[in-house]
TIDRENVO-522719 format. One record per residue (C-alpha): x, y, z; residue in one letter. Coordinates in Angstrom, 1 decimal, padded with zeros to 4 digits. Example, Ala and Ser with C-alpha at 12.3 -4.5 7.8 and 13.67 -1.06 7.14 Angstrom:
<node <012.3, -004.5, 007.8>, "A">
<node <013.7, -001.1, 007.1>, "S">
This chain:
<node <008.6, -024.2, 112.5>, "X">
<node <010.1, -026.6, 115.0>, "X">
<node <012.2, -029.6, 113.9>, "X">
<node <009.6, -032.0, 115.0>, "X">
<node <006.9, -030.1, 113.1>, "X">
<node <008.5, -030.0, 110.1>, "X">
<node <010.0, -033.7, 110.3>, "X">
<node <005.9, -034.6, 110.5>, "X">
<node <004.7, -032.3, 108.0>, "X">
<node <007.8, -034.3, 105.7>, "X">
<node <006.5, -037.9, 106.2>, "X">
<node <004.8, -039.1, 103.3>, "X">
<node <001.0, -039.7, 103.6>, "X">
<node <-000.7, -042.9, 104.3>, "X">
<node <-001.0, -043.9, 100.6>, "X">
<node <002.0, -043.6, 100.0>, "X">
<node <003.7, -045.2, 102.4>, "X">
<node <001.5, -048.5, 101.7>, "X">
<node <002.6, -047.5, 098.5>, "X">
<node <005.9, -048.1, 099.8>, "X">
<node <005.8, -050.9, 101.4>, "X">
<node <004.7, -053.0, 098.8>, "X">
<node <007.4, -052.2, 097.0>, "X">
<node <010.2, -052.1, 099.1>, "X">
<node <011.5, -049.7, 101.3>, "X">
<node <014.7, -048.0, 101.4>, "X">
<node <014.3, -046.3, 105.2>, "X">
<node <016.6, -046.9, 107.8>, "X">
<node <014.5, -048.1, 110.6>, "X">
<node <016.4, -047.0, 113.5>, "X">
<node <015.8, -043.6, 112.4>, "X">
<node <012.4, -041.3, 112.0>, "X">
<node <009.0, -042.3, 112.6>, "X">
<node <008.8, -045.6, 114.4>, "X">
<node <004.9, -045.3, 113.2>, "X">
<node <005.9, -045.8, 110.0>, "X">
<node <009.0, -047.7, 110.0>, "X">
<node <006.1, -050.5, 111.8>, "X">
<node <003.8, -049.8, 109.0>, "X">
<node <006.5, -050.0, 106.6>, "X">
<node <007.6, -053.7, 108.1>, "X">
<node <004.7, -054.6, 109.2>, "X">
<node <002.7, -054.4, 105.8>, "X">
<node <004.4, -056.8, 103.4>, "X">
<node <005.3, -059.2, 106.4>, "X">
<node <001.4, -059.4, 107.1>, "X">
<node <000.4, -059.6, 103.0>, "X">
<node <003.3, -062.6, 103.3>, "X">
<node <001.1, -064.1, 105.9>, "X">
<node <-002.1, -063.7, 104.6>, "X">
<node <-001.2, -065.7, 101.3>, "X">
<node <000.1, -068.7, 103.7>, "X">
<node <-002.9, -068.8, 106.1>, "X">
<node <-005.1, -068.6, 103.2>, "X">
<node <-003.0, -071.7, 101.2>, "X">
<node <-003.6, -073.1, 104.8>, "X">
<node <-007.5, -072.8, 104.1>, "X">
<node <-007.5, -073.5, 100.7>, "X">
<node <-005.9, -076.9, 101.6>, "X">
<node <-008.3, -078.5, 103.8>, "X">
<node <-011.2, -076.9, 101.7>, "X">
<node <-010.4, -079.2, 099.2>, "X">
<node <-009.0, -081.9, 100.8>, "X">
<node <-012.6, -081.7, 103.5>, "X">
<node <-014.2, -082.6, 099.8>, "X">
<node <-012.3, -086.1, 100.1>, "X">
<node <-013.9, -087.0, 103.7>, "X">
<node <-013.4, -087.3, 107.0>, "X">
<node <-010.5, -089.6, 106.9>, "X">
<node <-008.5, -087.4, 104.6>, "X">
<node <-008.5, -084.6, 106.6>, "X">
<node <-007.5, -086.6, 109.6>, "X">
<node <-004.3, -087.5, 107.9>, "X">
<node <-003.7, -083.8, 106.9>, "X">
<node <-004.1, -082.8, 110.7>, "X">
<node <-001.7, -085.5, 112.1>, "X">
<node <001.0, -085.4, 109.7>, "X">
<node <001.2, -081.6, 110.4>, "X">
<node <000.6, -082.0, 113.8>, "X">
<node <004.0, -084.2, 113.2>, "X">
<node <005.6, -081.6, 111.0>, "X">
<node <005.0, -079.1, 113.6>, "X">
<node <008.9, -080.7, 114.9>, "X">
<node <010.0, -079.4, 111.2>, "X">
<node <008.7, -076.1, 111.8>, "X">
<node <009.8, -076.0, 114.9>, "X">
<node <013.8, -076.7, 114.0>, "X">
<node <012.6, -073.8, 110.7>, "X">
<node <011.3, -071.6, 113.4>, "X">
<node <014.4, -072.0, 116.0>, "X">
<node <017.0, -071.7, 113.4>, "X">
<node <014.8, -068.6, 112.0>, "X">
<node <014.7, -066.9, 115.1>, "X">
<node <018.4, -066.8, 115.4>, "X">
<node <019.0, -066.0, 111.7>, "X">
<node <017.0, -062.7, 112.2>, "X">
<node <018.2, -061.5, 115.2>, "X">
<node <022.0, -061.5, 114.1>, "X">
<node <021.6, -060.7, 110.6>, "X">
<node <019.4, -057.5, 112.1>, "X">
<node <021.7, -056.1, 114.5>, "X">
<node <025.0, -056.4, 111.7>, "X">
<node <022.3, -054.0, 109.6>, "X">
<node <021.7, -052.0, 112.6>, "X">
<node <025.2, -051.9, 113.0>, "X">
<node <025.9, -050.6, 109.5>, "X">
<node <027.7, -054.2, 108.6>, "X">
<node <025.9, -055.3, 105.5>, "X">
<node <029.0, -058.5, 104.5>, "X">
<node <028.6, -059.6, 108.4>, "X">
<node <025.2, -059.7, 107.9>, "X">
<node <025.2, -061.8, 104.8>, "X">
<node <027.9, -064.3, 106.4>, "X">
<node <025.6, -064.8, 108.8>, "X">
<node <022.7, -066.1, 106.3>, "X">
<node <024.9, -068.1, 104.5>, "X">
<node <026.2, -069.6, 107.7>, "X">
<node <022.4, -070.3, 109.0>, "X">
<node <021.4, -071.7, 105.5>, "X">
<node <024.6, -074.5, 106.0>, "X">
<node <022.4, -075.4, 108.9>, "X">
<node <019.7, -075.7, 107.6>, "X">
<node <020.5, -078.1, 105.4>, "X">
<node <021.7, -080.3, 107.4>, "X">
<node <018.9, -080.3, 109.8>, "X">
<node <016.7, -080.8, 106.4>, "X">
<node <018.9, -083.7, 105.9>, "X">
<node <018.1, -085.2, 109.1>, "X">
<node <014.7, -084.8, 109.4>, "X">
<node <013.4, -085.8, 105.8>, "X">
<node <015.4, -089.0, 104.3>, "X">
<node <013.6, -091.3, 107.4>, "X">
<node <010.4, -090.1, 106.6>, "X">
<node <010.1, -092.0, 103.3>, "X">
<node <010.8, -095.3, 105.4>, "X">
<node <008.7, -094.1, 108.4>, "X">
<node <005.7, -092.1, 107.4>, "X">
<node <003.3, -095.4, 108.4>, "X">
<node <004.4, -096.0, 111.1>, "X">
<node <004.5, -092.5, 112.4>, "X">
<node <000.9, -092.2, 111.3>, "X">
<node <000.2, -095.0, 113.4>, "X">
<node <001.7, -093.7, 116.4>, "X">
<node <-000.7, -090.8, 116.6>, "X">
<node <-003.5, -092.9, 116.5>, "X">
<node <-004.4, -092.8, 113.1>, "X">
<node <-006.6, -095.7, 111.9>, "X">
<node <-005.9, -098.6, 109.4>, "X">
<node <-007.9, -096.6, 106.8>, "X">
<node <-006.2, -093.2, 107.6>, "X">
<node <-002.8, -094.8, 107.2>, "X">
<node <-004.3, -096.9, 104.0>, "X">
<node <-005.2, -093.2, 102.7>, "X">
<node <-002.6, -090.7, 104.2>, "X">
<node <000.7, -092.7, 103.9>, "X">
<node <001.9, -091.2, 100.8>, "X">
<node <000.7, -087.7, 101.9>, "X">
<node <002.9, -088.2, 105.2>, "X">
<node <005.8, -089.3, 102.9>, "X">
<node <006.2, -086.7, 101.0>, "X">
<node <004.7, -084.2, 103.3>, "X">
<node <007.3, -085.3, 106.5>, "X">
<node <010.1, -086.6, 103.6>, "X">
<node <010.2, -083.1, 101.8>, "X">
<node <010.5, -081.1, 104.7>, "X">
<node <014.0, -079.6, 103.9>, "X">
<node <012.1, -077.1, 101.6>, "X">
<node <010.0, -076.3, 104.4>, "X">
<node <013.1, -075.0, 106.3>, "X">
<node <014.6, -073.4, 103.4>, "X">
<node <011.9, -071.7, 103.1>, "X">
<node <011.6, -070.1, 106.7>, "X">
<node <015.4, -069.5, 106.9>, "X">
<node <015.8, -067.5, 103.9>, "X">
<node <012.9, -065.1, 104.3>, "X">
<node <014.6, -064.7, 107.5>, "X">
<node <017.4, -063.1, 106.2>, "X">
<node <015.4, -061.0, 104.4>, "X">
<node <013.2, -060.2, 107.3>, "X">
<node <016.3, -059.3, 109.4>, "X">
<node <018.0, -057.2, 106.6>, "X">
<node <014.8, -055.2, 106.7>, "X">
<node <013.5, -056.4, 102.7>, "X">
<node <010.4, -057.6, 104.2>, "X">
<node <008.6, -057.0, 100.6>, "X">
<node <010.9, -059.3, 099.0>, "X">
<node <009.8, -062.3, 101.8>, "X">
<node <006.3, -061.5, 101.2>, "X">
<node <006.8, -061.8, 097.3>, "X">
<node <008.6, -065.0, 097.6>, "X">
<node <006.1, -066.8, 099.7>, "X">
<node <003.4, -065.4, 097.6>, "X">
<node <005.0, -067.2, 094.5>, "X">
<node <005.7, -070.3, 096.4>, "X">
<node <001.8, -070.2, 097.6>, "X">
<node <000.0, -069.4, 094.5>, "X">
<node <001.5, -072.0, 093.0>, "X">
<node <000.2, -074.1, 095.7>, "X">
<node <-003.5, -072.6, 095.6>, "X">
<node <-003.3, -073.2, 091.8>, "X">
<node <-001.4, -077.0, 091.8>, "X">
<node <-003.7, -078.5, 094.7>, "X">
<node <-007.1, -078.9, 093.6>, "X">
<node <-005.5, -079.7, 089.9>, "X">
<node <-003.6, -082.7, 091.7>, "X">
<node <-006.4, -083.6, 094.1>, "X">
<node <-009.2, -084.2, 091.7>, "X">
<node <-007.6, -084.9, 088.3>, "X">
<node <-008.3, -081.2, 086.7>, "X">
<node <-006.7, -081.0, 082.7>, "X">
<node <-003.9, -082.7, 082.1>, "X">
<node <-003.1, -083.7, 085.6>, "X">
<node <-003.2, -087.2, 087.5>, "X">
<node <-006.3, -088.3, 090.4>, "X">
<node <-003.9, -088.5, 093.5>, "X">
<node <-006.6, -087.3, 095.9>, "X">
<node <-005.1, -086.3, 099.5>, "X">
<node <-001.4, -087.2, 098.0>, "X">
<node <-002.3, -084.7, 095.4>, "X">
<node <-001.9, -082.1, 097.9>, "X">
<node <001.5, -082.6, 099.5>, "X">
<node <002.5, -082.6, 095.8>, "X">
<node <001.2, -079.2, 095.4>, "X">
<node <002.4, -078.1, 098.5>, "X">
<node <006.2, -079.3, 097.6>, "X">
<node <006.3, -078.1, 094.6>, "X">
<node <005.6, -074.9, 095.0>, "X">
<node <007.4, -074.4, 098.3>, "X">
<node <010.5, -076.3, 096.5>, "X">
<node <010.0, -073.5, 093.8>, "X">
<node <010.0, -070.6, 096.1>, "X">
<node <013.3, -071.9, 097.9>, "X">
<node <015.4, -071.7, 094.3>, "X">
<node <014.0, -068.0, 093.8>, "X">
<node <015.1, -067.1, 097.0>, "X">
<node <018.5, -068.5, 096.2>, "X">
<node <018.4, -066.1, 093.0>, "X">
<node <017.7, -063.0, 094.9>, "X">
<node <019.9, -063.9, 097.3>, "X">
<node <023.0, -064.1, 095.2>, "X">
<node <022.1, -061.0, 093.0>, "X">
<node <021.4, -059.0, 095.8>, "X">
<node <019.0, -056.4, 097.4>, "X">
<node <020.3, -052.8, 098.7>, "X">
<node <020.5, -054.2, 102.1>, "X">
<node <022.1, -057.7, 101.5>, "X">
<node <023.6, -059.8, 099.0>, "X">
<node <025.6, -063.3, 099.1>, "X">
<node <028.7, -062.9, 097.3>, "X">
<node <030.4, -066.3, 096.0>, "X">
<node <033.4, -066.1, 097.8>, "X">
<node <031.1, -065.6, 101.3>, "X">
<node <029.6, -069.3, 100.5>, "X">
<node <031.7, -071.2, 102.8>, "X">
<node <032.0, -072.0, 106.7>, "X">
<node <033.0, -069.4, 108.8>, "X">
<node <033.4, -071.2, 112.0>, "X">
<node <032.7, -068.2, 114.5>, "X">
<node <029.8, -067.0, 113.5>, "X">
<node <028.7, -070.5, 112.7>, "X">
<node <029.2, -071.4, 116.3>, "X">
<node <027.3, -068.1, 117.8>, "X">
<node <024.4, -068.9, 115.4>, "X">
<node <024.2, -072.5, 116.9>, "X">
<node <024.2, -071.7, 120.3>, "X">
<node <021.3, -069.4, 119.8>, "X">
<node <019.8, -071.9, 117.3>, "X">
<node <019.5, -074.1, 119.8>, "X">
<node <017.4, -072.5, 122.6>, "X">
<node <015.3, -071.2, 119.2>, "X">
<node <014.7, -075.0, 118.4>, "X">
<node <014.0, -075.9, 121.9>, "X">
<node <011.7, -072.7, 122.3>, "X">
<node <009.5, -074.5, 119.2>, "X">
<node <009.9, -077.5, 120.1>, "X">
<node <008.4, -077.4, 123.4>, "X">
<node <005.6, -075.6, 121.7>, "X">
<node <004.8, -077.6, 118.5>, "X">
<node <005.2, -080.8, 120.5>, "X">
<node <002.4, -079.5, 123.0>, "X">
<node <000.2, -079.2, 120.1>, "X">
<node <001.2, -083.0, 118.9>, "X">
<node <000.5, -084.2, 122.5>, "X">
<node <-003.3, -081.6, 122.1>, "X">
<node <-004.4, -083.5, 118.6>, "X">
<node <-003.8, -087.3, 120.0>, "X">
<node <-005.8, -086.4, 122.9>, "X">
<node <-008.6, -085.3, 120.7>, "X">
<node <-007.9, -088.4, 118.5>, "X">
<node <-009.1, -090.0, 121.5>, "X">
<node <-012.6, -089.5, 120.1>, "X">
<node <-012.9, -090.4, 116.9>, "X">
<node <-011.8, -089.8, 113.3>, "X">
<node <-014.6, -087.0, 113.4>, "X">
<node <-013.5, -085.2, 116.2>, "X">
<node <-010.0, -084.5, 114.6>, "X">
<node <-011.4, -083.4, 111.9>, "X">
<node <-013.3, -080.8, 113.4>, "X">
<node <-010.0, -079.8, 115.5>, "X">
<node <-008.1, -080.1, 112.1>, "X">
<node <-010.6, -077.2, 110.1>, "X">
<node <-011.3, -075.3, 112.9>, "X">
<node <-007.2, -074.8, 113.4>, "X">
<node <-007.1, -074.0, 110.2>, "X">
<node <-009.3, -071.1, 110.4>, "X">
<node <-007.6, -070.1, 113.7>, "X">
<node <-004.0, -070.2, 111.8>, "X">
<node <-005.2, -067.4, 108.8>, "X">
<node <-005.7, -065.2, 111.5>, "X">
<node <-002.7, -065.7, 113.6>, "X">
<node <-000.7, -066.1, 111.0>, "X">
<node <-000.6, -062.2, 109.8>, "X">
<node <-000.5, -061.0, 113.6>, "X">
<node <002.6, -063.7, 113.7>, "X">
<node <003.7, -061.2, 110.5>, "X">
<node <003.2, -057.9, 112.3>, "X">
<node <005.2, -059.7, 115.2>, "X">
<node <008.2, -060.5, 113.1>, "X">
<node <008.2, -056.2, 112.2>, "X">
<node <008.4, -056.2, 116.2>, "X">
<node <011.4, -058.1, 116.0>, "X">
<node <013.3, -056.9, 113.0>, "X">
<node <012.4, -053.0, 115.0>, "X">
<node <014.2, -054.9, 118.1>, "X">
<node <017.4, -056.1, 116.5>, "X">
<node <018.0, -053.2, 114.5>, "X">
<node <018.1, -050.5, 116.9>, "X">
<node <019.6, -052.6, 119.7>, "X">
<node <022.6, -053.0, 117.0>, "X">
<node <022.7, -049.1, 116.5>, "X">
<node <022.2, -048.7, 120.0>, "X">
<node <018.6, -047.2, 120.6>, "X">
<node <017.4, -048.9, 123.4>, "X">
<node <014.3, -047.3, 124.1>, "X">
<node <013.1, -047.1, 120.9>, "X">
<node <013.8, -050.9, 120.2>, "X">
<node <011.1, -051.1, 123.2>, "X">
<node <008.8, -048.1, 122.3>, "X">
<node <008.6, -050.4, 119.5>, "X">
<node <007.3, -053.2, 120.8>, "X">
<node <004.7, -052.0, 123.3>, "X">
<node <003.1, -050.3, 120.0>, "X">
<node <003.1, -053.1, 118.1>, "X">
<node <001.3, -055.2, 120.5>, "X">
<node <-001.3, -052.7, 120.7>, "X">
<node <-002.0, -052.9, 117.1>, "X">
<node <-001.9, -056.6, 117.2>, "X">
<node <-004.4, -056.9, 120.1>, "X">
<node <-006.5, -054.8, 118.4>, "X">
<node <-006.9, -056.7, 115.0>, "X">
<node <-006.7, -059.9, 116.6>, "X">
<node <-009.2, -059.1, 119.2>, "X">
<node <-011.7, -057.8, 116.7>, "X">
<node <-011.6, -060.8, 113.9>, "X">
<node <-011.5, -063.2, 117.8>, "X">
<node <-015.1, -061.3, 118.3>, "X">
<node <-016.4, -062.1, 114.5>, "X">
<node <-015.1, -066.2, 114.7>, "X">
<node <-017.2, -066.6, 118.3>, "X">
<node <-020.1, -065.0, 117.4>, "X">
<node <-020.0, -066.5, 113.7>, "X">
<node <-018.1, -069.9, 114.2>, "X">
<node <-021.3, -072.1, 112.9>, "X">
<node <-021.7, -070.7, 109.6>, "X">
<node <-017.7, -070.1, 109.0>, "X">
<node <-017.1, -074.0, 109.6>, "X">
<node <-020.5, -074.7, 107.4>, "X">
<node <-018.4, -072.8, 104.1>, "X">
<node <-015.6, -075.6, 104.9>, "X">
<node <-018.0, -079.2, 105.9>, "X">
<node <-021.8, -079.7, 106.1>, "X">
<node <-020.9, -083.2, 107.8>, "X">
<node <-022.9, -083.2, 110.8>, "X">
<node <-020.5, -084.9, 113.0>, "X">
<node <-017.4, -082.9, 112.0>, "X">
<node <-019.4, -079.0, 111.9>, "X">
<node <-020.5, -078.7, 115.3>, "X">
<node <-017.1, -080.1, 116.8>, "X">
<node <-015.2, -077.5, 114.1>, "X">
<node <-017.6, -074.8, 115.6>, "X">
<node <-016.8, -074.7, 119.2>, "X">
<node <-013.6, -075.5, 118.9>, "X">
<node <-013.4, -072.3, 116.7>, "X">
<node <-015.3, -070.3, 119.3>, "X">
<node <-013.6, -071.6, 122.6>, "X">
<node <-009.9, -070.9, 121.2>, "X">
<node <-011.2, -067.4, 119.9>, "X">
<node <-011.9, -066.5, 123.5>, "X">
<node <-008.2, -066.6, 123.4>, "X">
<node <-007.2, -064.1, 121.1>, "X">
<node <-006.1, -060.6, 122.8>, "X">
<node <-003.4, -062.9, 125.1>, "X">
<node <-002.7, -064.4, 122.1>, "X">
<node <-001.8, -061.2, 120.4>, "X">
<node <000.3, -060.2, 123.0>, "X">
<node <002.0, -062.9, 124.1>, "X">
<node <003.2, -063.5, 120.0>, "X">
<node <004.9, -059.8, 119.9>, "X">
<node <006.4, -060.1, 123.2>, "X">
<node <008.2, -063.2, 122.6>, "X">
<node <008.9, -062.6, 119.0>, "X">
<node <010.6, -059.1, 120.5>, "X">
<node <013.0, -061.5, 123.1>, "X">
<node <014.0, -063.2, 119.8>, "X">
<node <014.8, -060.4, 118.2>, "X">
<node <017.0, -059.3, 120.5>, "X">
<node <018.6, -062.3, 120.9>, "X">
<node <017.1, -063.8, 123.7>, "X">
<node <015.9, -067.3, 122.7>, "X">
<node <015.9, -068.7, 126.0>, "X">
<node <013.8, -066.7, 128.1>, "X">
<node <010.7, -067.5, 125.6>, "X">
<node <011.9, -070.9, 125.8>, "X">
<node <011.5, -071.3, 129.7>, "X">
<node <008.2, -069.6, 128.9>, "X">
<node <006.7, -071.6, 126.7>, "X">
<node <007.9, -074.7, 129.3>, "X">
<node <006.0, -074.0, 131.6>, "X">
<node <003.0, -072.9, 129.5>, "X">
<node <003.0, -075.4, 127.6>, "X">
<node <004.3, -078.9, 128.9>, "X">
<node <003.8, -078.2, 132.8>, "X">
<node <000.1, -076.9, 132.5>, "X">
<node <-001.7, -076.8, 128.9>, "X">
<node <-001.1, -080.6, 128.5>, "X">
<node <-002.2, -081.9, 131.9>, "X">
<node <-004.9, -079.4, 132.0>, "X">
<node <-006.0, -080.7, 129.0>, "X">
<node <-005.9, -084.1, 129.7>, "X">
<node <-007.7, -083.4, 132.4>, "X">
<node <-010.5, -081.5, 131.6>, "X">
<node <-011.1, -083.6, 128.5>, "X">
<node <-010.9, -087.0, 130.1>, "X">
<node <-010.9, -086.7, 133.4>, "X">
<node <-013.9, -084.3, 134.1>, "X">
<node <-015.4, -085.4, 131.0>, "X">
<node <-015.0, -082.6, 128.9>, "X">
<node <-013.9, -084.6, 125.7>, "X">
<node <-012.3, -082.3, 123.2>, "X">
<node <-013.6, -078.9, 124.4>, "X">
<node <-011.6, -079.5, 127.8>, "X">
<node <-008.8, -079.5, 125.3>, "X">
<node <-009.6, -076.4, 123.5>, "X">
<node <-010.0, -074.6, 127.4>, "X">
<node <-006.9, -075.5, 127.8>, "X">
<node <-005.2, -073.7, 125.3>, "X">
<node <-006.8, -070.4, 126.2>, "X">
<node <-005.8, -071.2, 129.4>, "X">
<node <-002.2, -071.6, 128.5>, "X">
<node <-002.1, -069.3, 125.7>, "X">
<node <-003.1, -066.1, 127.7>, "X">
<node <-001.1, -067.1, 130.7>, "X">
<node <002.1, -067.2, 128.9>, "X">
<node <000.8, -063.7, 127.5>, "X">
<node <001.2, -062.4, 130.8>, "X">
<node <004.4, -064.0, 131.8>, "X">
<node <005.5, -062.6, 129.0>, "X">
<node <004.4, -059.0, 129.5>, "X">
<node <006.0, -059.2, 133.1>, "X">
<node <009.8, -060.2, 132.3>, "X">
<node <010.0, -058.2, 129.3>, "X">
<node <009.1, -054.9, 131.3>, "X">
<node <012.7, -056.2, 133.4>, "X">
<node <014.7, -055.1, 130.7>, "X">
<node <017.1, -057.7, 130.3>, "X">
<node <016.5, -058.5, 127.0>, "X">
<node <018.4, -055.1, 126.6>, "X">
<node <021.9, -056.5, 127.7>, "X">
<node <022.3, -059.6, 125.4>, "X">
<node <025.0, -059.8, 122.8>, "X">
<node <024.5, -061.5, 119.3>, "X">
């Protein structure tokens, strides 16, 4: 029997390596099947995403119940706290890439240096961002068109929403350790805690249920902090008493000025990446707020829909990246890319079949979440016009997800620049305003972007470069 043969005929079954996965695995992932080291990755980190975009569902489902105005102030103060996510998502990026090549390097204490050095800055970005918010959240409201009775409804939601953000980044930046060490079943069970206390706090703070108070929309940026805030502290306890892969040891909680500095500087063109693309979706929903309180509601549900699905193939594209930094940092090349190219496949093809079930099906999916008649048919086609998006969109999330795995934040940030800020926006302000459009004009526009930056994508990540950069 060849060594190939038998290596195959050694591999645990299917079962078994789901099994596995929920569990935590203890395979080296620059070694063996690069099948199953994906499906060994990719599993938990998709079950970690499932339970968000689900939260994300199960949070306008109940808040739609409090009207029109209430989901409005849910979509613009995210649409504002898409900056937040964007400075989690940057610093993430970063965090991932060099705490998975010191594992792919065999370097287990560099690697956890490097967390602890990523969570320093992550609190102090949390810092910065939140403590204004309590001051500002009216006024920001305000500035994205909201109207005297969204501000009158949503100003405490945006306060604690935009004010508590540091437990959003907390979040983000320590599962990304995890991610990069390879313990992607410990991320996925620390967001699940975080968001089933969420699913179980929000509609008992919305509506009163038990022993809890009325706060309506408020109610659910209570519920949302809470259990996020609660998440953060567990991770802080696994973190300290360690995994096999990495652990925080006391005398590693300190600056370490180097490292510190080489995170930053790739921190930075992380942020920027995110910024230029959460910004372009701030600049999309106050274009749609040019007509009316109804249509950003229907933008605000139907995004929410679109999110649970992109948010697991955003999970199978993290396994992309974790695969990318790992074997670069043990020096497999080609298998860092054979990597890649298959998880795209699979991503196209699970995105591209549930994109086929939300355009044929987008009228009665929005009816489960509003039977308003002004907000259900604006929900529907903007479901159905972004859906015709979703095998670019597939794509385009692994290949730029594999850049930042290897350490190349910047060329996915000249990417989405040009995507995003030099043709999504001013095609979507023109088609919706201009030619007449209104908001589908904006919803073309995204596809339009979307899939184009797909293709960029595909087309400098065939160059190789990404191959060369140092972390």
């Amino acid at each position: 029997m060849s060594t190939a043969v038998q290596e195959r005929s050694e591999q645990p079954g299917l079962w078994a390596s789901i099994g596995e996965a929920l569990r935590g695995s203890h395979q080296d992932f620059t070694a063996g099947s690069l099948d199953r080291a994906i499906l060994l990755l990719a599993i938990p980190m998709v079950l970690e995403m499932v339970l968000e975009s689900l939260f994300a569902v199960v949070d306008v489902f109940w808040v739609a119940r409090l009207g029109a105005n209430a989901v409005a102030t849910v979509g613009l103060t995210e649409s504002m706290l898409t900056l937040v996510f964007a400075v989690a998502m940057g610093l993430s990026l970063s965090t991932t890439a060099m705490v998975a090549r010191r594992i792919g390097e065999k370097k287990p204490e560099a690697a956890a240096v490097a967390g602890v050095q990523a969570i320093f800055l992550g609190l102090a970005a949390a810092a910065v961002a939140g403590f204004p918010c309590l001051w500002l959240a009216p006024k920001l409201l305000r500035s994205m068109g909201a109207t005297g009775e969204i501000v009158a409804v949503g100003s405490n939601y945006a306060r604690i929403a935009l004010g508590g953000s540091g437990v959003v980044v907390l979040l983000f930046l320590n599962n990304a350790i995890f991610r990069g060490a390879g313990d992607a079943a410990i991320a996925m069970r620390l967001l699940w805690v975080s968001n089933i206390l969420n699913l179980i706090l929000d509609p008992c703070l919305i509506f009163g249920w038990g022993p809890f108070p009325r706060l309506g929309v408020t109610g659910a940026a209570l519920a949302t902090f809470t259990g996020r805030g609660i998440g953060v502290l567990y991770q802080f306890y696994r973190l300290l008493h360690g995994t096999e892969r990495i652990r925080v040891l006391r005398r590693q909680i300190r600056p370490h000025f180097q490292v510190l500095t080489r995170l930053v500087r790739l921190s930075l063109a992380g942020i920027f990446q995110f910024i230029i693309a959460q910004t372009s979706w701030i600049a999309l929903v106050r274009i749609v707020s040019l007509f009316g309180a109804a249509a950003v509601a229907g933008y605000t549900i139907a995004i929410r829909m679109v999110i649970f699905i992109i948010l697991p193939s955003w999970g199978l594209s993290n396994a992309a990246a974790t695969l990318v930094g790992q074997n670069l940092g043990a020096q497999q090349p080609s298998r860092a890319e054979t990597s890649v190219w298959r998880t795209g496949l699979y991503n196209m093809i699970f995105l591209g079949s549930v994109g086929i079930l939300f355009t044929i099906f987008s009228t009665p999916l929005v009816g489960v979440f509003t039977d308003d008649p002004t907000v259900g048919p604006l929900a529907a086609s903007c479901l159905r016009l972004v859906s015709y998006g979703n095998i670019g969109y597939a794509y385009g999330m692994v290949m730029l997800q594999a850049f930042n795995g290897a350490g190349d934040t910047l060329t996915p940030t000249v990417l989405n620049f040009f995507g995003y800020w030099l043709l999504e926006i001013p095609l979507a302000y023109w088609l919706a305003v201009r030619e007449g459009w209104r908001s589908n004009g904006v919803y073309l526009a995204i596809v339009v972007a979307e899939c184009s930056v797909a293709l960029a994508s595909i087309l400098v990540f065939t160059r190789g470069r990404w191959k060369q950069v140092k972390v």
